[in-house]
Wavefront OBJ file of the C-alpha trace (Angstrom):
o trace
v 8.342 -29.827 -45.856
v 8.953 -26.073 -46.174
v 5.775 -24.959 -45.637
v 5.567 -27.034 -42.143
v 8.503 -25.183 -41.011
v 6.964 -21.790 -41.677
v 3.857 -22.664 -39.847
v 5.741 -23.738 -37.182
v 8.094 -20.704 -37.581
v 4.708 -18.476 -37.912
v 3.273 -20.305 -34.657
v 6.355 -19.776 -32.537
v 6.502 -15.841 -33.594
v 2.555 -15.292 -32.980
v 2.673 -17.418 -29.412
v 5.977 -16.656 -28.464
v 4.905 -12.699 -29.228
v 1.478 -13.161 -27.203
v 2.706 -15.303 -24.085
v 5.725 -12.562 -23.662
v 3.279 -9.954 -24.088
v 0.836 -11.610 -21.261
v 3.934 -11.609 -19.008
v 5.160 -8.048 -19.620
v 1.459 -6.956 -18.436
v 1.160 -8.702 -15.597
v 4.767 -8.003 -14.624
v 3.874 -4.386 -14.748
v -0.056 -4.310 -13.037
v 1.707 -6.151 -10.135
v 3.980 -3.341 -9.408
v 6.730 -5.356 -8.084
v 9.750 -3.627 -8.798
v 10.106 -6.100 -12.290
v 8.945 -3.288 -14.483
v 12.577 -3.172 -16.380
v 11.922 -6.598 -17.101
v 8.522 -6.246 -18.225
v 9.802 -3.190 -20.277
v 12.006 -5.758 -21.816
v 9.498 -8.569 -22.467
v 7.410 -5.667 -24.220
v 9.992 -5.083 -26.431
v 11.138 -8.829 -27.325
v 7.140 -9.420 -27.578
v 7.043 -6.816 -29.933
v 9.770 -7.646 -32.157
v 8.059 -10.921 -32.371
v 4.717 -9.737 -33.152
v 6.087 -7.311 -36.216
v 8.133 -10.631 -37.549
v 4.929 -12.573 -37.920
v 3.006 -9.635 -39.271
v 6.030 -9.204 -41.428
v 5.918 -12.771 -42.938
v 1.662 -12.739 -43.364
v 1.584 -9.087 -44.486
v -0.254 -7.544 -41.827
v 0.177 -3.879 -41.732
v -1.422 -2.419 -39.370
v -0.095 -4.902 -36.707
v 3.159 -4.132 -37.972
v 3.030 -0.364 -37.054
v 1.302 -1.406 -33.900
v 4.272 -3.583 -32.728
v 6.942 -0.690 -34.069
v 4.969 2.224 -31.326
v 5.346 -1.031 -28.738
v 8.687 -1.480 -29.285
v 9.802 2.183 -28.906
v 7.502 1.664 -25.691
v 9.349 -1.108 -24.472
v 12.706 0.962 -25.025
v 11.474 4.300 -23.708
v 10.129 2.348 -20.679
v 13.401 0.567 -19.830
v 15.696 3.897 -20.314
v 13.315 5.852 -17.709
v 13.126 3.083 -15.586
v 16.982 3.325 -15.323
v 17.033 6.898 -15.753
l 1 2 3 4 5 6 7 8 9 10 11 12 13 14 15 16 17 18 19 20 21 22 23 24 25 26 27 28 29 30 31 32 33 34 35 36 37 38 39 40 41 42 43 44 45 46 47 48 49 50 51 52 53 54 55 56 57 58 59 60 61 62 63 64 65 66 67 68 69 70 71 72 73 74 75 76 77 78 79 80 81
């Protein structure tokens, strides 16, 4: 039983990471005035992303999804800013 929950867990980061991640782009190309949101998506994408790469010890990804994050954030504050 545990190790369907952690491919469902695994799924749910890795989708959940790719569909928010799909949004945030479009979001932003569409230059709609929802770029703080997008900015935001990028960041909860992110943190997604870096869990699952976390759990199946993929490095590189990891990083990857740590410089998106601080994107996300720096994104948000000058959008506000």
């Amino acid at each position: 039983n545990r190790g369907f929950m952690k491919i469902n867990t695994s799924k749910m980061l890795e989708w959940g990471g790719a569909i928010t991640a799909i949004i945030y782009s479009l979001l932003v190309s569409f230059n709609i005035g929802a770029e703080f949101i997008g900015f935001f998506l990028l960041l909860i994408s992110a943190i997604l992303i870096a869990l699952w790469s976390f759990r199946g010890n993929h490095k590189g990804i990891l990083i990857l999804q740590l410089f998106y994050a601080i994107a996300g954030i720096i994104g948000m504050i000058r959008w506000l800013g």
